[in-house]
Structure formats: structure tokens, C-alpha cells
C-alpha positions as CSV (number, residue, x, y, z in Angstrom):
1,X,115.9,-1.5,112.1
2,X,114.4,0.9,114.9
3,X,112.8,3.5,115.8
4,X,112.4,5.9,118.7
5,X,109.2,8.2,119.1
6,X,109.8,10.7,121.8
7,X,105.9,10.5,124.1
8,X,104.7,13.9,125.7
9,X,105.5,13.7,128.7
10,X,103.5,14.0,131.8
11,X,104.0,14.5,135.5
12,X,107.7,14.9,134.9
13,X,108.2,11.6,132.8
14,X,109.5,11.4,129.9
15,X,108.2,8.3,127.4
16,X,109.9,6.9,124.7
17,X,108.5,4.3,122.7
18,X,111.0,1.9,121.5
19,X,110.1,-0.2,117.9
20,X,111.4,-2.5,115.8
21,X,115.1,-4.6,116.7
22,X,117.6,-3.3,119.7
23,X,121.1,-4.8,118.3
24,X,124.8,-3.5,118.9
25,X,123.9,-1.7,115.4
26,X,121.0,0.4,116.6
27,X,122.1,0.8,120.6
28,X,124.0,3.8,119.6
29,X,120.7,5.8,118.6
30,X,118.5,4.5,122.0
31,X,121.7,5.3,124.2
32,X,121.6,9.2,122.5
33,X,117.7,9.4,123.0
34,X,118.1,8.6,126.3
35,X,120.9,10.4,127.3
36,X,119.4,13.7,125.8
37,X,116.2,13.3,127.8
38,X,117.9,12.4,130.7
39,X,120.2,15.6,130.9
40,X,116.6,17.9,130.3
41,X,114.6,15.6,133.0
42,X,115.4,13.3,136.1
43,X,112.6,10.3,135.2
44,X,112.6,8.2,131.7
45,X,110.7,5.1,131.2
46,X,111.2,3.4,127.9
47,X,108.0,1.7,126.2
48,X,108.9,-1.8,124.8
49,X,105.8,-2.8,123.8
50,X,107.1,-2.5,119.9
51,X,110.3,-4.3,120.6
52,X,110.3,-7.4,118.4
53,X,114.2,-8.9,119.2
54,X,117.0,-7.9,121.9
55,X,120.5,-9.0,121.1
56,X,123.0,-9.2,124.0
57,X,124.5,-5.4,123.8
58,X,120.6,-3.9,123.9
59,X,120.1,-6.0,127.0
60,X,123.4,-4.6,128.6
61,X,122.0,-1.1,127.3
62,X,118.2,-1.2,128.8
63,X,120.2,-2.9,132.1
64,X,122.2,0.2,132.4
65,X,119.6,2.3,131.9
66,X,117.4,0.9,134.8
67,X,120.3,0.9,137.1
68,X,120.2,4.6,136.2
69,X,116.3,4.6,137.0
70,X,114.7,4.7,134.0
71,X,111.1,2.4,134.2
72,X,110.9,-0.4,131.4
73,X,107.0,-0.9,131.0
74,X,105.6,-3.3,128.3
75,X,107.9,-5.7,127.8
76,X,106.9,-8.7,125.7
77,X,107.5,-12.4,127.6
78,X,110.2,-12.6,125.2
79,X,112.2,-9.3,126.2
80,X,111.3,-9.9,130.3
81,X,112.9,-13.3,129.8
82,X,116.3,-11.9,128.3
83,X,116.0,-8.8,130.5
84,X,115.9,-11.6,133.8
85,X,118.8,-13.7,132.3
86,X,122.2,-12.5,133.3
């Protein structure tokens, strides 16, 4: 289970707090959040600080996304660790 709360944005970023568990069941949903505030605005950052558990397609997801410039902010030890991990 997940869920994705779209922030106000501010300054020209757009926030999206991410919740719950980022598996290859619910990457679908954060890849189409993303993607639709990405074609409205250049900047994203993605709040993980409600991210209980990563499995390896989220990580390949949220690395993707940060290639593409989006901010992570709030990662947990647990979620840094898997994001550093390659």
C-alpha cells in the first residue's frame, strides 16, 4: 500500500509526499504522479519521510527520477542505505 499527496508548491517546486511501501506493485502510480507534475513544472522533489519499505524496482524508480533531477529529501537511514547500494 501507498499513497501520494500532491504538496503546494512553492517557488516553482513541486512536493510530493510519498507514504506507505514503494514495490513493483505500486511503482506504476509514483512513476504517473511524477510524470504529470513533471510535464506542468521543471523541479520535483519527492518527500520520503512516510516511506516505510523500498523493494528493488522503487529503488530503480526514485534512481531514475533523480537522474532526471527530481530532489529526494527525508529519507529514513533505511531508504538512504538502499538508495546508496547499487
Amino acid at each position: 500500500m501507498m499513497r501520494v499527496t500532491r504538496i503546494a508548491a512553492g517557488e516553482g517546486v513541486e512536493t510530493l509526499r510519498v507514504e506507505g511501501r514503494l514495490t513493483h506493485e505500486t511503482v506504476e502510480e509514483l512513476r504517473m504522479a511524477c510524470e504529470a507534475v513533471l510535464t506542468e513544472q521543471r523541479s520535483l522533489q519527492l518527500d520520503l519521510s512516510g516511506l516505510q519499505f523500498v523493494d528493488p524496482t522503487g529503488v530503480a524508480l526514485l534512481h531514475s527520477l533523480e537522474r532526471r533531477g527530481t530532489r529526494l529529501e527525508g529519507c529514513s537511514g533505511f531508504i538512504n542505505e538502499l538508495l546508496r547500494a547499487r
